[in-house]
N, C-alpha and C positions, 0 to 999 in steps of 0.2 A: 419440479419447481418452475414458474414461470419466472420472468424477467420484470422486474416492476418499475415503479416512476419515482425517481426519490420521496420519499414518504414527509408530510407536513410536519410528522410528530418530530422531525429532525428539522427544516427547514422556518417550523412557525413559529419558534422560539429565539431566546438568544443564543449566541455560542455556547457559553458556557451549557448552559439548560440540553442542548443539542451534544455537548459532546458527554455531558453525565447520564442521558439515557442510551449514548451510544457504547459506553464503557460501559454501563451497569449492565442492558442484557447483554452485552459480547460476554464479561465475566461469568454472568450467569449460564449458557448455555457453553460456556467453555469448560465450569467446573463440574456440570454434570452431564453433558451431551444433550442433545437436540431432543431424544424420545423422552429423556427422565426429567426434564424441565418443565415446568407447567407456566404456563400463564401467569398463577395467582403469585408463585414464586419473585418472578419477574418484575407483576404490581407491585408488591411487598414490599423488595430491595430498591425501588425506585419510589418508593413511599404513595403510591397512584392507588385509587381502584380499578380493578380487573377491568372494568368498562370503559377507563379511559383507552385502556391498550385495543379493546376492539372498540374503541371509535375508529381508529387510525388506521387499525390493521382488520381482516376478517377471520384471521389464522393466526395459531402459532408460527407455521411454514410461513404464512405471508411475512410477519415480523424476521423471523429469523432470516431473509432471506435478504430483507430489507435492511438491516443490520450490517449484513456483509457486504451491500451494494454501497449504503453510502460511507464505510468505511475506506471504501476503495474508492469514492470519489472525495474524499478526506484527505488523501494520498495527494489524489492529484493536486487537490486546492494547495498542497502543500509545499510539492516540488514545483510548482509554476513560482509562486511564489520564493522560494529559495534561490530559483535561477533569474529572479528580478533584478536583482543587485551584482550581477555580472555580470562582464562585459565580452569575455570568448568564448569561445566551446567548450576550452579545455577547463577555467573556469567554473564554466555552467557544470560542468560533466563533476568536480569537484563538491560542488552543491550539493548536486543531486545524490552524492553517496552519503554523505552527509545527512541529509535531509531523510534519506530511507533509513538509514541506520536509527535512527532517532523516533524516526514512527515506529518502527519494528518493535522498539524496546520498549515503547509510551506504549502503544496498544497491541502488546502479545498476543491478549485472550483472543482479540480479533483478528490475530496475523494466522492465528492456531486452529481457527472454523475456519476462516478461507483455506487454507493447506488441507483443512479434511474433508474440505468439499469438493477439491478437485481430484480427491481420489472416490468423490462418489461415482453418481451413474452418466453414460455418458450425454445425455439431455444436463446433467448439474453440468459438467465440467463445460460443454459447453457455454451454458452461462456466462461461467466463471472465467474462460477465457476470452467472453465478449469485453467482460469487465475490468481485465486487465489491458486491455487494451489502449483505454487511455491515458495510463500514466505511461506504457511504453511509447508510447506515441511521442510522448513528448523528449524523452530521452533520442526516438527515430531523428526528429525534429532536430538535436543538437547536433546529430550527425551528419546529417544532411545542410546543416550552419558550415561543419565543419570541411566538410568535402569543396562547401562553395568555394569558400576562401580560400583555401589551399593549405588551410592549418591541419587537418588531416588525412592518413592516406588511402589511397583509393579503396576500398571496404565497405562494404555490403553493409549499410545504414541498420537493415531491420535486424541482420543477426548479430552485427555489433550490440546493437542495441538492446535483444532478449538477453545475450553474452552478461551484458553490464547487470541487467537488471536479476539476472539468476548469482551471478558472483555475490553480490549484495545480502541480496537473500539467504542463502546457504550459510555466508558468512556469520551474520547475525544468529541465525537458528543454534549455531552450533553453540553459540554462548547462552542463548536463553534454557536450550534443549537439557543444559549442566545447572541451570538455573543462577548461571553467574551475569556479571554485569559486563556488558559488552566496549573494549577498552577503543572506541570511539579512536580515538590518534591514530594508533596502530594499528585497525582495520582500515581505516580511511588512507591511512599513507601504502599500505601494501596491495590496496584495489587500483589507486591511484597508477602506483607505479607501473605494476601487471597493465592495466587498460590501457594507459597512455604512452605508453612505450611501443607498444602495437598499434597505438594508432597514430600518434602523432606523426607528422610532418619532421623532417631533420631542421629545418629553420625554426619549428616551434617548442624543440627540444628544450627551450632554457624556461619556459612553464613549469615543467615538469619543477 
């Protein structure tokens, strides 16, 4: 699979419009996989003719790919956003588990093609790891806020920062993976604690 340009069929609409064909095919190729999915399926469930889908796309591959891609820049729009209204690290770092936990459980179907694509070949995972990139990024970014100041302790920003974002992850999977509802309070207070305990500053202890 190549790497593509976020797709118009998500961008030239409204939100809403963009986030309903981004849930309809993630659902779609989540409850049947990638090979047994068709096209016409995907029109169907999105109420389109088949042709509107290859205006946009040239491939099933290219869609499905594109699917995953601006999923994961969904993410980002997401947690930038989240950490708007916060003023520390410690703060922002609080947001952002938040703000993941919350997409994790909104968009499963599509948290659930992303995880089976990074056990595909290693040209996908590639990708897939380009594409994680910039939500980590920004989580890097909080750490690196935090080192400046002195609110956090000296620690290696990038694997602080995959640290955070795999704890997260894992977290949530385990509630969906039972097909329960993920108790929000109580994961968020016990990431919080684990992450910020190891990283916080002793002056900035009373965050916590």
């Amino acid at each position: 699979m190549k790497e593509l340009p976020f797709s118009s069929a998500f961008k030239g609409g409204t939100t809403g419009e963009s986030r309903h064909f981004l849930k309809t095919a993630a659902g779609a190729f989540a409850k049947k996989g990638y090979h047994r999915t068709t096209v016409d399926e995907i029109a169907g469930a999105l109420g389109v003719a088949k042709g509107t889908i290859y205006y946009h796309f040239k491939s099933k591959e290219e869609l499905y790919l594109a699917v995953i891609h601006e999923g994961v820049y969904l993410l980002e729009e997401q947690m930038r956003l989240s950490i708007s209204v916060a003023k520390t690290p410690a703060e922002k770092i609080k947001k952002i588990i938040g703000c993941m936990l919350s997409f994790i459980e909104d968009e499963n179907d599509l948290v659930f093609l992303f995880i089976k694509e990074l056990c595909g070949t290693e040209i996908q995972r590639a990708v897939q790891a380009r594409m994680l990139c910039g939500s980590i990024r920004i989580i890097h970014s909080i750490m690196e806020e935090g080192l400046k100041n002195g609110s956090f302790k000296n620690v290696n920003p990038e694997i602080t920062a995959r640290s955070l974002y795999g704890m997260v992850v894992i977290s949530a999977l385990h509630y969906l993976s039972y097909a329960e509802t993920i108790p929000h309070d109580q994961v968020i207070s016990a990431i919080e604690k684990v992450f910020l305990e190891g990283t916080l500053a002793a002056d900035y202890r009373e965050e916590l």
